[in-house]
DSSP file (Angstrom, degrees, kcal/mol; ACC not computed):
  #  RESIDUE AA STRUCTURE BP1 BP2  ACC     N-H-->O    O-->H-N    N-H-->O    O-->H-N    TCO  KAPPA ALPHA  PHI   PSI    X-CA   Y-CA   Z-CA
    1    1 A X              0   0    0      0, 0.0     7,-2.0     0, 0.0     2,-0.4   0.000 360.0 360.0 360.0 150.0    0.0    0.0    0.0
    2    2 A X  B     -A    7   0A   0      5,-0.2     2,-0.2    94,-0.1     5,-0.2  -0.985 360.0-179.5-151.0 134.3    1.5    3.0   -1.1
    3    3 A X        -     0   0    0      3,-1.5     3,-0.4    -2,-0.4     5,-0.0  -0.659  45.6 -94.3-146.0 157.4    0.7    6.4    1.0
    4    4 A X  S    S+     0   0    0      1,-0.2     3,-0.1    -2,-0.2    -1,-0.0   0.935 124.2  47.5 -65.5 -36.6    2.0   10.3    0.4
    5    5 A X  S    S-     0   0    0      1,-0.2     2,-0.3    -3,-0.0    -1,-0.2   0.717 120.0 -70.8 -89.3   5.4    4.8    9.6    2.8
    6    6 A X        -     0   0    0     -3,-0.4    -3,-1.5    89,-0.1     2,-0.6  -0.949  60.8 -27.6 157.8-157.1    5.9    6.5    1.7
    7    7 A X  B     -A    2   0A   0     -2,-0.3    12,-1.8    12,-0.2     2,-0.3  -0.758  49.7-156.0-111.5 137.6    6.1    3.2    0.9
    8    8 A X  B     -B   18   0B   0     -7,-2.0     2,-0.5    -2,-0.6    89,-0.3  -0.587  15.3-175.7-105.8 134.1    4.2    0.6    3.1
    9    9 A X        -     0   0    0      8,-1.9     2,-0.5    -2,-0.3     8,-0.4  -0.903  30.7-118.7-114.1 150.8    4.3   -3.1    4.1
   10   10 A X        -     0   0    0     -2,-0.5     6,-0.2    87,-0.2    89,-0.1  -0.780  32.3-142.9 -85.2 132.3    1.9   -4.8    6.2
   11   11 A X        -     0   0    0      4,-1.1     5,-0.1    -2,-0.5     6,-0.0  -0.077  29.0 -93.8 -93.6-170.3    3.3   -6.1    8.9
   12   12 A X  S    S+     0   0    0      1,-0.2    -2,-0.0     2,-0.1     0, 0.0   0.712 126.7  49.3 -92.8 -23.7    2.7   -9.2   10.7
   13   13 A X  S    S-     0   0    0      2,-0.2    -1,-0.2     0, 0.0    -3,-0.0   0.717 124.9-100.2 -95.5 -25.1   -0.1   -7.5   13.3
   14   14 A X  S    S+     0   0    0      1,-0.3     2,-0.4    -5,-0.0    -2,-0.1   0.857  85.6 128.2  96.3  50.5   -1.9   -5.8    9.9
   15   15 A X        -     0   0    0     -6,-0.1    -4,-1.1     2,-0.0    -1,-0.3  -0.997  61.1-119.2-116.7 134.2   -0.4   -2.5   10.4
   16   16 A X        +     0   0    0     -2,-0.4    -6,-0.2    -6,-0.2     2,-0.2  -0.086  35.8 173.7 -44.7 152.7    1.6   -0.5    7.7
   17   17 A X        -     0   0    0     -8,-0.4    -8,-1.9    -6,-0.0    -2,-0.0  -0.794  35.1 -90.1-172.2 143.0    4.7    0.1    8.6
   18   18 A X  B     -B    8   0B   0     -2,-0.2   -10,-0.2   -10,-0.2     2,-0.1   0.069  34.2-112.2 -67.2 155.1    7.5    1.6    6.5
   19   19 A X        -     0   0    0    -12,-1.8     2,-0.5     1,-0.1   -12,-0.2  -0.692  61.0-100.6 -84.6 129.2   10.4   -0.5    3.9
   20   20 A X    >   -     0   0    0     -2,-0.1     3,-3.7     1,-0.1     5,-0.3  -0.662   7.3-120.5 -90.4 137.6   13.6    0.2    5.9
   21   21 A X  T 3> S+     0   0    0     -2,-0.5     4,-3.6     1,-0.4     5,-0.2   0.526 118.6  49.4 -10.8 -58.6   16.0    2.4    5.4
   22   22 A X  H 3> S+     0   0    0      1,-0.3     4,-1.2     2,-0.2    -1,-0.4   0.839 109.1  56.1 -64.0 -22.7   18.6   -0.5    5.1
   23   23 A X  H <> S+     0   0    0     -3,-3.7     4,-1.0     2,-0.2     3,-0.5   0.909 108.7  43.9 -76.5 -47.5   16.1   -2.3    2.6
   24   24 A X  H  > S+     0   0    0      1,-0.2     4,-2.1     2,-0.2    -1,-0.2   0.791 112.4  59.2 -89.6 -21.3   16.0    0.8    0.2
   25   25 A X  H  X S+     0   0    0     -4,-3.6     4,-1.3    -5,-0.3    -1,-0.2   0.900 108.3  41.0 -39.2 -58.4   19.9    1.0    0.7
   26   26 A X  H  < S+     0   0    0     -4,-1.2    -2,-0.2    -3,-0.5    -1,-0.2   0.557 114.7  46.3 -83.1 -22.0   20.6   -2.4   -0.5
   27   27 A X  H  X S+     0   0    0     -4,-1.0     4,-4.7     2,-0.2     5,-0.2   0.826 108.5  58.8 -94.9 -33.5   18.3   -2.6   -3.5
   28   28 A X  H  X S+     0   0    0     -4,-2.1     4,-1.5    -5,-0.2    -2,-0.2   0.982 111.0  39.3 -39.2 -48.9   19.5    0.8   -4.5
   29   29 A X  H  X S+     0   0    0     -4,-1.3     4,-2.5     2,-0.2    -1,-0.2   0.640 111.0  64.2 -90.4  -4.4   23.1   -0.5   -4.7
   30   30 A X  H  > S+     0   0    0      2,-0.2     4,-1.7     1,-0.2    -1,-0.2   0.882 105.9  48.7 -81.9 -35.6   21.6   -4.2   -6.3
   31   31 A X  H  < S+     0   0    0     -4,-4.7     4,-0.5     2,-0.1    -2,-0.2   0.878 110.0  46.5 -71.0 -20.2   20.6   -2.0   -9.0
   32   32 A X  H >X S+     0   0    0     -4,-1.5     3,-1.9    -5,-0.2     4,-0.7   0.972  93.3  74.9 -44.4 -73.2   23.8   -0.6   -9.2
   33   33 A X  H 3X S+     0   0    0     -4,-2.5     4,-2.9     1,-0.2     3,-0.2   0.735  92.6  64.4  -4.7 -57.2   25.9   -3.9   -9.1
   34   34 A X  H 3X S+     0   0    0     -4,-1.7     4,-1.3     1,-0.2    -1,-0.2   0.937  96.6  49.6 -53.4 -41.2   24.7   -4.5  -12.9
   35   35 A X  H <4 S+     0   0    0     -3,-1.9     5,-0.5    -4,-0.5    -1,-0.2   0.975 116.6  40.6 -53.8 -45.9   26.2   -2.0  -14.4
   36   36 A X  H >X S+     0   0    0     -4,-0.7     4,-0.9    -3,-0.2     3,-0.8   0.869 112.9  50.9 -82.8 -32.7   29.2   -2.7  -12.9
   37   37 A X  H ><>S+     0   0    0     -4,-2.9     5,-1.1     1,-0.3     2,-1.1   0.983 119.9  43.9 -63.6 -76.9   29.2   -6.9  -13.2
   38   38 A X  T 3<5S+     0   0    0     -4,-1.3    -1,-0.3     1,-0.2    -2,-0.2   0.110 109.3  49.9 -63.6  28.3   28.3   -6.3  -17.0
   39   39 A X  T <45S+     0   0    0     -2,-1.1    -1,-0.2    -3,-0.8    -2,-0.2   0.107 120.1  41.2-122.6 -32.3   30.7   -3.5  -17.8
   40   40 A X  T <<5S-     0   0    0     -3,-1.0    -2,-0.2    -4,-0.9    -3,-0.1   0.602 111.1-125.6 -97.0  17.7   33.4   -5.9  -16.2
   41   41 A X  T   5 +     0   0    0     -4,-0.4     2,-2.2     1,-0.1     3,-0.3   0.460  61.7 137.6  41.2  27.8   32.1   -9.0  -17.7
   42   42 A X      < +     0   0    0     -5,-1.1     3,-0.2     1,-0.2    -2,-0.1  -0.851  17.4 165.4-118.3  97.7   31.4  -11.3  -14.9
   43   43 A X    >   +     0   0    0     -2,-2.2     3,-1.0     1,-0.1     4,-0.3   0.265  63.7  70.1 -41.9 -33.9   28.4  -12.5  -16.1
   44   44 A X  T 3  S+     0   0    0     -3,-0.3     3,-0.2     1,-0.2    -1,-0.1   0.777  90.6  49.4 -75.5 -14.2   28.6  -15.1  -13.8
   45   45 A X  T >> S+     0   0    0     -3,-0.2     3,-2.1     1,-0.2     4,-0.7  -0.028  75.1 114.8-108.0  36.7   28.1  -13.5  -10.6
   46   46 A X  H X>  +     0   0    0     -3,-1.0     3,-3.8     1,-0.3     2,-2.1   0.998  66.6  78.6 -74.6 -54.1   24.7  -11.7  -12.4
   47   47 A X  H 34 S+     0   0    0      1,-0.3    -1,-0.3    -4,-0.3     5,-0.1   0.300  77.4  65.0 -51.7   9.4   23.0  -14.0   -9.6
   48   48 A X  H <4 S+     0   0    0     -2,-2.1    -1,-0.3    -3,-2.1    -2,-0.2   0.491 114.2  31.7 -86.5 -23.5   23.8  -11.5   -6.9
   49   49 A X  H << S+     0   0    0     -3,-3.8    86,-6.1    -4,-0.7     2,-0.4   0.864 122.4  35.1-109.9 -43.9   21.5   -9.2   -8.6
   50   50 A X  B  < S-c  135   0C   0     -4,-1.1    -1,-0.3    84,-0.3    86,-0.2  -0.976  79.3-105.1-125.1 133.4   18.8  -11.3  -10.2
   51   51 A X        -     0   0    0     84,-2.0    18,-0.5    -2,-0.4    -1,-0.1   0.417  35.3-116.3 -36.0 154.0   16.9  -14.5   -9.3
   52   52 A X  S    S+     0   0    0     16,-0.1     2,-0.5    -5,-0.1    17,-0.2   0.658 118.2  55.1 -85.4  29.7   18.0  -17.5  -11.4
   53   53 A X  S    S+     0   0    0     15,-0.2     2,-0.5    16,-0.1    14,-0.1  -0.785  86.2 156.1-115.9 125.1   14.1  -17.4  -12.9
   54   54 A X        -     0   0    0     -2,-0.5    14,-2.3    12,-0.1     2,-0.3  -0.932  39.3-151.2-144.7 145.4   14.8  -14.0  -13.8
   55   55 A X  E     -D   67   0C   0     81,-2.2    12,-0.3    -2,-0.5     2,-0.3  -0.515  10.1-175.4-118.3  85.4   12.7  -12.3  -16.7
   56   56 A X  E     -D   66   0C   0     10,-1.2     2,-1.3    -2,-0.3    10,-1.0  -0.400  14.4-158.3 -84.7  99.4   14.8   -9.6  -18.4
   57   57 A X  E     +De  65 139C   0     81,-3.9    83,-1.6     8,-0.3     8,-0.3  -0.750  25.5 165.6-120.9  95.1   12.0   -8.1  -21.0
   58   58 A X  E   > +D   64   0C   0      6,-1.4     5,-2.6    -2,-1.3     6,-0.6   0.016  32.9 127.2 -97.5  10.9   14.1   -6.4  -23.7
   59   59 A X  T > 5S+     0   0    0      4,-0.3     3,-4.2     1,-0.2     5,-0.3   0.951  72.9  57.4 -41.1 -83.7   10.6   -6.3  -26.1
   60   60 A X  T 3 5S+     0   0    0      1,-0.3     2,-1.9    -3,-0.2    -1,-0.2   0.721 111.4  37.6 -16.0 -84.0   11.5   -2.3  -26.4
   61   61 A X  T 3 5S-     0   0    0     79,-0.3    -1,-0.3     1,-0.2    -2,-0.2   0.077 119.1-107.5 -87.1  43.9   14.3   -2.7  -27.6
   62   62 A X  T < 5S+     0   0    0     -3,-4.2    -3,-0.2    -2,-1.9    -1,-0.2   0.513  91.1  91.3 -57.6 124.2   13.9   -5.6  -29.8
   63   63 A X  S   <S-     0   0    0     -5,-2.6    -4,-0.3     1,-0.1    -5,-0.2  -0.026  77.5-136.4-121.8  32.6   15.2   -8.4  -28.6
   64   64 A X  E     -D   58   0C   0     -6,-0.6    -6,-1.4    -5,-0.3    -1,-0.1   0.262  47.7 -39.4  42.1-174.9   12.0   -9.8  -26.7
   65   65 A X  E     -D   57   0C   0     -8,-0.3     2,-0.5    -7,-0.2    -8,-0.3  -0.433  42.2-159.1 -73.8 168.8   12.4  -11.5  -23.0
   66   66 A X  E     -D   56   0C   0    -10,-1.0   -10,-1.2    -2,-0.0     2,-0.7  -0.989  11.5-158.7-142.0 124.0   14.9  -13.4  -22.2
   67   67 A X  E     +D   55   0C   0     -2,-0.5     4,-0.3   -12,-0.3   -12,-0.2  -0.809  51.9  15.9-116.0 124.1   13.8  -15.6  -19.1
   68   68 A X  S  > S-     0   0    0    -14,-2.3     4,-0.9    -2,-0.7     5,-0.2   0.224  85.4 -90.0  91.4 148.8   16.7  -17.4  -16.5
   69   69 A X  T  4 S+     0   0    0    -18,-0.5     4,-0.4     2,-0.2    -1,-0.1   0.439 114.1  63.8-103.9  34.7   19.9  -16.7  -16.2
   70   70 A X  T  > S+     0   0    0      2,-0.2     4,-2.7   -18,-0.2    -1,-0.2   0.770 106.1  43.3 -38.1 -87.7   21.3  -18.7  -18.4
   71   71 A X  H  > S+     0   0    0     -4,-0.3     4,-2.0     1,-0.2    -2,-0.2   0.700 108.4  59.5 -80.3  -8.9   19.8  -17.2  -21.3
   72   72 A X  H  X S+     0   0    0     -4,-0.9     4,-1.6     2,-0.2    -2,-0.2   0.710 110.6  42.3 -90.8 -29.7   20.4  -13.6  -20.0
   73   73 A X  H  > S+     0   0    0     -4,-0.4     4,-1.2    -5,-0.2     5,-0.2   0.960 110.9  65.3 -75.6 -33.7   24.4  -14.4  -19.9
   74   74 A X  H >X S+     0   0    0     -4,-2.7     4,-2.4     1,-0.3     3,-2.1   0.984 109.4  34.7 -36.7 -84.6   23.4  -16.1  -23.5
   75   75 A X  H 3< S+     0   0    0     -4,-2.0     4,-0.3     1,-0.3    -1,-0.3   0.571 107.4  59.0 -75.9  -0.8   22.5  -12.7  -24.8
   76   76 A X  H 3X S+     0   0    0     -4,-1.6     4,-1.0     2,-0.1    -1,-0.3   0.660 114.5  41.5 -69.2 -22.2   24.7  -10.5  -23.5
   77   77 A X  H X< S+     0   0    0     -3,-2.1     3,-0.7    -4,-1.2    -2,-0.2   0.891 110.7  54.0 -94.7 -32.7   27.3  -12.5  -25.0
   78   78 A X  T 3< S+     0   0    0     -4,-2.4    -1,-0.2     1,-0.3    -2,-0.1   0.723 104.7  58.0 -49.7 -27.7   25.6  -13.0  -28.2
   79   79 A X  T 34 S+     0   0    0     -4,-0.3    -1,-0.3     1,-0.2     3,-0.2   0.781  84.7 165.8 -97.0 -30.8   25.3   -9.1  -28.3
   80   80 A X    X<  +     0   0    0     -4,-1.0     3,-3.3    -3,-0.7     2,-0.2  -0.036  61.7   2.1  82.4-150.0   28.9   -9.1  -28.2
   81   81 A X  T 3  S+     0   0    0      1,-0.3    -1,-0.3    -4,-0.1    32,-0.1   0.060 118.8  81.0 -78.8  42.1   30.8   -5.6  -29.1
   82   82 A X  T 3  S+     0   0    0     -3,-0.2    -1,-0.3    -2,-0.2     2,-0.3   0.377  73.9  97.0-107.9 -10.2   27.1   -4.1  -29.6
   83   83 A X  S <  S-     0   0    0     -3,-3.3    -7,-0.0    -7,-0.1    30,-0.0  -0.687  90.4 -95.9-109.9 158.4   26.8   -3.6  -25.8
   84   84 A X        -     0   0    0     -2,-0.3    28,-0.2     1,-0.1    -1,-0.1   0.084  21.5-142.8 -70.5 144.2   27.5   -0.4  -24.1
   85   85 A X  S    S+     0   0    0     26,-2.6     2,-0.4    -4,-0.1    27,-0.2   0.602  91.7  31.1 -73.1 -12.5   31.1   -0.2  -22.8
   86   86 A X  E    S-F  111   0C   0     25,-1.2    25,-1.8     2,-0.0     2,-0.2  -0.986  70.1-163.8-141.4 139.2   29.7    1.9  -19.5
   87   87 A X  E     -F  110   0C   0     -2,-0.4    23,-0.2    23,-0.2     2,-0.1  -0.623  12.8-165.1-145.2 116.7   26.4    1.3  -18.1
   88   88 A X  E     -F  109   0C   0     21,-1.2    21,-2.8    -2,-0.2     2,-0.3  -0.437   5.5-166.0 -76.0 140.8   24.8    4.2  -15.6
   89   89 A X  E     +F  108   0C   0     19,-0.2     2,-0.2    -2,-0.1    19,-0.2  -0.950  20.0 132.9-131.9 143.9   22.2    4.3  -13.3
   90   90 A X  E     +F  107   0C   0     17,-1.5    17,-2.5    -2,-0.3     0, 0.0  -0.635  46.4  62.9-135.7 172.3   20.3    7.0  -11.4
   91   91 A X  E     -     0   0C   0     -2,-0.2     2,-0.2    15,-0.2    -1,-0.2   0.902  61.4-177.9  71.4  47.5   17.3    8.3  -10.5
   92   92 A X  E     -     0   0C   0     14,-0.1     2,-0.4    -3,-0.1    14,-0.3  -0.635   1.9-175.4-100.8 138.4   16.2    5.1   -8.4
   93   93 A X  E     -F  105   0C   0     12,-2.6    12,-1.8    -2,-0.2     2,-0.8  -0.990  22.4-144.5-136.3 116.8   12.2    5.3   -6.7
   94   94 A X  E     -F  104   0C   0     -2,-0.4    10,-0.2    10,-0.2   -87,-0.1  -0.926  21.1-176.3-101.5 138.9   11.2    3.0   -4.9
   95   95 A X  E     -     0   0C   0      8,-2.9     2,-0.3    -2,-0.8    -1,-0.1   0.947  50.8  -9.5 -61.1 -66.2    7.4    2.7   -5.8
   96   96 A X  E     -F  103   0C   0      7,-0.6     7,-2.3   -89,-0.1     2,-0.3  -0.915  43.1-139.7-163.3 155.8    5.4   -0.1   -3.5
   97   97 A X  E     +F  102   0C   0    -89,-0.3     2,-0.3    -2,-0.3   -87,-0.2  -0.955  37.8 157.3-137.2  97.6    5.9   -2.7   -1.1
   98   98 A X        -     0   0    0      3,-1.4     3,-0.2     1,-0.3   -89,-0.1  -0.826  59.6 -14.7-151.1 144.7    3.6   -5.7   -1.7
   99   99 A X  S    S-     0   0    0     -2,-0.3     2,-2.1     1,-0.2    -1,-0.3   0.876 126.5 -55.5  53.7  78.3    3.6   -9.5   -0.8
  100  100 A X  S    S+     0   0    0     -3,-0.1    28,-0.9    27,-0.1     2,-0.3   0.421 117.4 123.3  35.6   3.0    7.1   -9.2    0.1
  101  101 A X  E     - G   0 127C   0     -2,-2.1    -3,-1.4    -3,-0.2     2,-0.5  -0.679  45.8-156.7 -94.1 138.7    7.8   -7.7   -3.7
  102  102 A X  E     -FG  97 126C   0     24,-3.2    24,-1.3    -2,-0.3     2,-0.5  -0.999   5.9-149.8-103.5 112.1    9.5   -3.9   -4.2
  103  103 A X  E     +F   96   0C   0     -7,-2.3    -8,-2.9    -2,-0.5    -7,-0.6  -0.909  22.0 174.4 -79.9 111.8    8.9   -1.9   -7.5
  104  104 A X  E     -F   94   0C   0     -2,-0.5    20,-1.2   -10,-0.2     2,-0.7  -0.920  14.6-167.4-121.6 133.3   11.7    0.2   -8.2
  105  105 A X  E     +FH  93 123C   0    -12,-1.8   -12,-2.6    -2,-0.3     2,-0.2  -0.947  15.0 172.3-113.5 138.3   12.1    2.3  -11.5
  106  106 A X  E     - H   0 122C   0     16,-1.6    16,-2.6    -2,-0.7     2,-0.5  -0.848  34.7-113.0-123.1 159.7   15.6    3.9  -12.3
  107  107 A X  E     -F   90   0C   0    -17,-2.5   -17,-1.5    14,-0.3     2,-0.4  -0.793  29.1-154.4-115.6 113.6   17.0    5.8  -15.4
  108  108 A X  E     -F   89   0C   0     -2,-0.5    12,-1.6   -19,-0.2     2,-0.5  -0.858   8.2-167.0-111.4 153.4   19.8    3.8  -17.2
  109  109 A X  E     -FI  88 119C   0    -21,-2.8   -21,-1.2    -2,-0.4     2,-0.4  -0.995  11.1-161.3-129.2 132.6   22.4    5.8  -19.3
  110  110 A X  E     -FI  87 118C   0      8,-2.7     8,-1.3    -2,-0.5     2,-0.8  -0.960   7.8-147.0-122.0 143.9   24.5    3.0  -21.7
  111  111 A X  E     -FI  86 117C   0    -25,-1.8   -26,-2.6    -2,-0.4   -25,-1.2  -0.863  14.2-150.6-104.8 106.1   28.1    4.4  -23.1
  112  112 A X        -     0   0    0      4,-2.6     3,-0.5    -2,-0.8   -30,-0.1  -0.362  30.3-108.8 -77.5-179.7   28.8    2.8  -26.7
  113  113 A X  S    S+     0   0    0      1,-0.2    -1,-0.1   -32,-0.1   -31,-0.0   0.490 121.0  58.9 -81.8 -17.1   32.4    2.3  -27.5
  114  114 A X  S    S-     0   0    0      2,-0.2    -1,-0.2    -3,-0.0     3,-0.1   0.311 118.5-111.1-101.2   9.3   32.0    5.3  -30.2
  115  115 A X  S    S+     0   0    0     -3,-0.5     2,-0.2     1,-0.1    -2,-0.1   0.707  77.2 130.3  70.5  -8.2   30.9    7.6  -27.4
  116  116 A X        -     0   0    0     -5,-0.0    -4,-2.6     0, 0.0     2,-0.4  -0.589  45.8-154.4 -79.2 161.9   27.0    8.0  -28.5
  117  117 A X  E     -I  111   0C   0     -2,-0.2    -6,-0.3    -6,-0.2     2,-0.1  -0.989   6.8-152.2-127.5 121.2   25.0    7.3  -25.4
  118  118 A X  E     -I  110   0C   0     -8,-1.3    -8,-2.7    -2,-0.4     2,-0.3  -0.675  16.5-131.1-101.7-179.2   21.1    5.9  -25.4
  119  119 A X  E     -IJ 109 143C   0     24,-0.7    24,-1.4   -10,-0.2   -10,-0.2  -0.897  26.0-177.6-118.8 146.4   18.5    6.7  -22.4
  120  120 A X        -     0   0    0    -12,-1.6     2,-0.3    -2,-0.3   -13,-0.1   0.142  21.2-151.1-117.8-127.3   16.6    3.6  -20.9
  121  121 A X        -     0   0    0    -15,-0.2    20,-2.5    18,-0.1     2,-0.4  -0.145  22.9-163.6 178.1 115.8   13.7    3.6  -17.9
  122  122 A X  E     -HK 106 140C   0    -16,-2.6   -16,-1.6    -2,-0.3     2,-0.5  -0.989   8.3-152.3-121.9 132.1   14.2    0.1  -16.3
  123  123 A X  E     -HK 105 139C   0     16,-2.0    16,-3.0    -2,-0.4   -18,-0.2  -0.968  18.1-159.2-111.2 112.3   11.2   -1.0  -14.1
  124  124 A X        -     0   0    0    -20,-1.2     2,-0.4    -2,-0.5    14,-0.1  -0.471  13.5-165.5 173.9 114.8   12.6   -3.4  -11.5
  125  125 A X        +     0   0    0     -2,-0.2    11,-1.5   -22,-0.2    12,-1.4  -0.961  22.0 179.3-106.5 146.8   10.5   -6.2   -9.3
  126  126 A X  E     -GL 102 135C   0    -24,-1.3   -24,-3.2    -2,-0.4     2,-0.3  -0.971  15.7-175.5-147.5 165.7   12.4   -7.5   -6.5
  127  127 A X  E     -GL 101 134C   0      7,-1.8     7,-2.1    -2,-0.3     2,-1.4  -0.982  29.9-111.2-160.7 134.1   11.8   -9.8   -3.8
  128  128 A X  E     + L   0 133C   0    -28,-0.9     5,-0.2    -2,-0.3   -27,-0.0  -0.400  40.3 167.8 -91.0 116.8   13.8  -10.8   -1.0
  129  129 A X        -     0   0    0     -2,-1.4     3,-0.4     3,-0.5     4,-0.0  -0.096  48.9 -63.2 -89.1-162.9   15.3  -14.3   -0.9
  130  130 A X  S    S+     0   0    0      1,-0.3     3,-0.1     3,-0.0    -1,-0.0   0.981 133.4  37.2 -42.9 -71.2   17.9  -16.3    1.2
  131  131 A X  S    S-     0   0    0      1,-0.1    -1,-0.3     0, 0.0     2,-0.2   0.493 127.6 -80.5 -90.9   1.8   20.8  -14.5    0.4
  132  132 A X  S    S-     0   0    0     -3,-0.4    -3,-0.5    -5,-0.0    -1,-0.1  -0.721  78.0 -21.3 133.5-176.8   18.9  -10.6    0.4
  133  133 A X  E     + L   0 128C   0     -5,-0.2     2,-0.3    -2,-0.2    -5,-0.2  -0.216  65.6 171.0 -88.0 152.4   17.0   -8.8   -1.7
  134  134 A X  E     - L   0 127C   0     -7,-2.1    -7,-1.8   -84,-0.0     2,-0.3  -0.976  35.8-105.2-139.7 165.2   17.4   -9.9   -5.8
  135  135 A X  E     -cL  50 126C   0    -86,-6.1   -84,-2.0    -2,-0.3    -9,-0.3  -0.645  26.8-178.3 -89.1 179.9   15.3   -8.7   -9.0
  136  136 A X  S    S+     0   0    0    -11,-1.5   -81,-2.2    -2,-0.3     2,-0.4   0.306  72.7  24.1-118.5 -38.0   12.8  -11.2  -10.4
  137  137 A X        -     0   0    0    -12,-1.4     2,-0.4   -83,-0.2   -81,-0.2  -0.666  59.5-174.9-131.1 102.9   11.6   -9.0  -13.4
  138  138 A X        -     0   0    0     -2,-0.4   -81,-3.9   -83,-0.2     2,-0.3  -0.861   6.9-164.5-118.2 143.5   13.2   -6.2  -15.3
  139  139 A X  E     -eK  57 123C   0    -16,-3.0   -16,-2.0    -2,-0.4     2,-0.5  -0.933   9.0-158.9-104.6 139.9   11.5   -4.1  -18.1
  140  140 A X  E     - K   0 122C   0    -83,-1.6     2,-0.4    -2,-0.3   -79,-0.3  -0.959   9.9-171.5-123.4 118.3   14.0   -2.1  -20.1
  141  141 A X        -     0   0    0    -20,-2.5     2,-0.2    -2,-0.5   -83,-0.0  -0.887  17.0-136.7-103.4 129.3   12.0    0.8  -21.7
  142  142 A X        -     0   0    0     -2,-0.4     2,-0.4   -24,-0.0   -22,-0.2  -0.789  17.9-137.5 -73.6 154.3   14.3    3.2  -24.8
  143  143 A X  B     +J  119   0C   0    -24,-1.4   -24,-0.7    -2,-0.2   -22,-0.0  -0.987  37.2 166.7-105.8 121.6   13.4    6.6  -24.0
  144  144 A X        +     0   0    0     -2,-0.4     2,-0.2     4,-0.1    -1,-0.1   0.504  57.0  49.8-110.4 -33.8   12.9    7.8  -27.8
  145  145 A X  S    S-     0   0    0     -3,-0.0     3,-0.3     3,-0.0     2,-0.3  -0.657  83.1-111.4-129.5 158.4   11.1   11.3  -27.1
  146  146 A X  S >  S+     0   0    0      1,-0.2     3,-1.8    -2,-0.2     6,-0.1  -0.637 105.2   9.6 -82.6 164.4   11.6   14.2  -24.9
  147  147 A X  G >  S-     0   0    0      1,-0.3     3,-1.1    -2,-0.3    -1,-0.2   0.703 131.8 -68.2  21.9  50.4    9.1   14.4  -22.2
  148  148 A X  G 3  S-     0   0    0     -3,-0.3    -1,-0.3     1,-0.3    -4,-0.1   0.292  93.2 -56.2  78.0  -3.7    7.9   11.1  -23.0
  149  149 A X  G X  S+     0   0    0     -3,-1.8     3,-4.5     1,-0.3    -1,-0.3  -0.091  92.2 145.3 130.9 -43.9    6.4   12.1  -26.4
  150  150 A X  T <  S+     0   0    0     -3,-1.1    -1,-0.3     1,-0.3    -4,-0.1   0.037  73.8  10.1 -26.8  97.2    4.1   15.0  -25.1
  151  151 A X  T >  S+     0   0    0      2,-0.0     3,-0.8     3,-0.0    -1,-0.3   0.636  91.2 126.2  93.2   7.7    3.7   18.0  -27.6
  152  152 A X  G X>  +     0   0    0     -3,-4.5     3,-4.4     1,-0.2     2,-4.3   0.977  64.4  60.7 -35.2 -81.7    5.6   15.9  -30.5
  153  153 A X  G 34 S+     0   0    0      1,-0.2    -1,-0.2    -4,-0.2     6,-0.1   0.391  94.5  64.8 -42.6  17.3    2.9   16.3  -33.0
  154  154 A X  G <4>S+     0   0    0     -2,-4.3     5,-1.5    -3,-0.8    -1,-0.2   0.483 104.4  43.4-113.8 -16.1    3.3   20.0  -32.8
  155  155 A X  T X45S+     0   0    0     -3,-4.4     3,-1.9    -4,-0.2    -2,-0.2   0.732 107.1  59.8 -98.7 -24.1    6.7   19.9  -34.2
  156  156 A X  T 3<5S+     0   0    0     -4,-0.9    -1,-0.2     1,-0.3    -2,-0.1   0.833 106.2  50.2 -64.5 -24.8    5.9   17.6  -36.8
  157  157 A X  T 3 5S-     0   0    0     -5,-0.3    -1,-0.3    -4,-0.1    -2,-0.2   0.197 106.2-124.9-100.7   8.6    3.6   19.8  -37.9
  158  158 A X  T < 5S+     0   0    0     -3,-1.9    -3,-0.2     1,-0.1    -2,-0.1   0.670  70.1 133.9  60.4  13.9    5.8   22.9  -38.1
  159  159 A X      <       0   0    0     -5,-1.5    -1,-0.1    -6,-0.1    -5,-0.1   0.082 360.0 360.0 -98.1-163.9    3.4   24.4  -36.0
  160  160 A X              0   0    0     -3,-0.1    -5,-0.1    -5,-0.0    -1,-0.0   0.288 360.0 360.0 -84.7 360.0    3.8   26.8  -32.4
């Protein structure tokens, strides 16, 4: 349940009660981790960050989902010198806290080898397991348009 001051879990008694500090700490810096595990290529420890069911939903940008991780180390290698030499992230919200699940959207910035840069929006489920919190789903959005597309047709149109 998700309130103007923040984001709530039901606790065990059925009272809200806020995601803690150290929980938005630690998933912040699990979304971090990727960048930094794929930019350094150990693909192999991607199971610090994501569930080994994991669904990676690259549909935007298409290459469809890519489900387990397995098949996510599969296409990253597959993708080869097409994938960004740097990849940033900022901007991290976390949304809502329900049935133990977080939804966190962040802003990815990827660094080609040639220096051009794309913008991404990756929408983030996570869930906490054994070893701490990991994601379960990520959607990887391009961002195409300024302000999401809003007031295009006005330029298209030469118009004011």
């Amino acid at each position: 349940m998700t309130s103007g001051r923040g984001v709530y879990a039901e606790s065990r008694e059925g009272q809200n009660m806020a995601l803690a500090l150290e929980d938005r700490l630690a998933i912040t810096e699990l979304i971090a981790l990727h960048g930094h595990l794929v930019d350094e290529g150990e693909l192999d420890r991607c199971q610090e960050v994501f569930t080994p069911d994991v669904v990676y939903d690259l549909s935007d940008v298409a290459q469809g989902p890519v489900t387990g991780l397995a098949a996510l180390k599969q296409a990253a290698l597959a993708l080869g010198a097409a994938n960004p030499v740097a990849h940033h992230v900022t901007n991290v919200v976390i949304e809502e806290v329900a049935d133990g699940r977080v939804l966190a959207r962040s802003k990815g910035l990827g660094v080609m080898a040639d220096g051009s840069c794309g913008s991404v929006t990756y929408e983030d489920t996570v869930v906490r397991v054994e070893a701490g919190w990991r994601i379960c789903h990520r959607k990887v959005s391009a961002r195409r348009a300024p302000l999401g597309g809003l007031g295009q047709e006005r330029r298209g149109n030469g118009g004011s």
